[in-house]
Structure formats: C-alpha cells, structure tokens
N, C-alpha and C positions, 0 to 999 in steps of 0.2 A: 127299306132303302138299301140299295145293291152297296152305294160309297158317298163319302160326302164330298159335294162338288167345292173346289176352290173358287171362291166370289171375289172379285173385284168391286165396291162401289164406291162413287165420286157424292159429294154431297149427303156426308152418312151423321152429321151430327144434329139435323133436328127434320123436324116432316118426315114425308115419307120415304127419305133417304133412311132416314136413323128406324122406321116402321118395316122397313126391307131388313135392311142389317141384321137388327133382332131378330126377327121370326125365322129367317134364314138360319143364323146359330141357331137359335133354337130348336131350329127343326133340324137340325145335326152337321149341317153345312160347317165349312170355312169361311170365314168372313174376313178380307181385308177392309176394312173402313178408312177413308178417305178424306176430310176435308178440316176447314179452317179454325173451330172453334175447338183447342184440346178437352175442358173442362166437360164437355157437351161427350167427345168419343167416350172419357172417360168413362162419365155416366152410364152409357152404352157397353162399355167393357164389365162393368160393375152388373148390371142389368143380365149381361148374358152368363154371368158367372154363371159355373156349375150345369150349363149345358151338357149336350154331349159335342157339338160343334167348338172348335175354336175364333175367338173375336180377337183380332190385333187390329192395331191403325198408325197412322201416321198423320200430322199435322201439315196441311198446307194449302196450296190454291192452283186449281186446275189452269189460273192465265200463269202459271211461274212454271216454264217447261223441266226445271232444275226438281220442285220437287215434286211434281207427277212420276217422272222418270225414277226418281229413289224410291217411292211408293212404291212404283210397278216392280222395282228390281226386288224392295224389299217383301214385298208377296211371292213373289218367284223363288224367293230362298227359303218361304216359311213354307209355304205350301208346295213345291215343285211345279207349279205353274198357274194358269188361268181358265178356268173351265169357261166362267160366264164374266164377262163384265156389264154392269150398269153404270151409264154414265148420268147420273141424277143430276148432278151438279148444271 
C-alpha cells in the first residue's frame, strides 16, 4: 500500500457500515466513523485496536445538519482531509 486513504463513513455502528469501517482500518486505512449508536462505535474502536490504520468517530444523525458538519470538520483535522466518503447511513 503506497498510503492510507482517509475514510469518511455514515452509518458505521452496526451492518455493513461498521463491516467497512473495520476492515478498512484494518487494512491500514483511516477511518472516521459516523453514526448514532456510541456504545456500538466504541465496540468498533476497540475491535480495530492495534491496527496499523487509525479508527476515531463521532456520535450523531446524518438528518441533524449541526452534527454531520462537526464530524466532517472533525475528520478534516485528524486526518488532513477526505480521500473517500461512504455514505451508508
């Protein structure tokens, strides 16, 4: 792998939102993770420990324009931008 891409995804705490997320880190990617259920990202942050990719998320709901928007800013500060978004949600 040349670099790891920075991921945006919506709907990352259960199905195949949260089945992206993972294998992403884990396959060395950045993952920002996205949606409603923290207990669930948690999981998922736990799950990708000790990757070589980094897993961060944030809690909220893609209809609440307020927290998409801090999500998006807050990926754009961890990772310096957005390579790939999925919008799962």
């Amino acid at each position: 792998m040349t670099r790891p891409y920075s991921i945006f995804t919506t709907g990352a705490s259960s199905g195949i939102g949260a089945s992206i997320a993972e294998t992403l880190c884990l396959a060395g990617h950045n993952v920002y993770a996205f949606a409603r259920r923290k207990d669930e990202l948690q999981a998922l942050k736990d799950n990708a420990a000790g990757s070589s990719g980094k897993l961060y998320y944030s809690v909220g709901s893609v209809t609440n324009k307020e927290d998409l928007k801090k999500a998006i800013e807050n990926c754009v500060d961890e990772f310096g931008g957005i390579d790939i978004l999925i919008p799962n949600a």
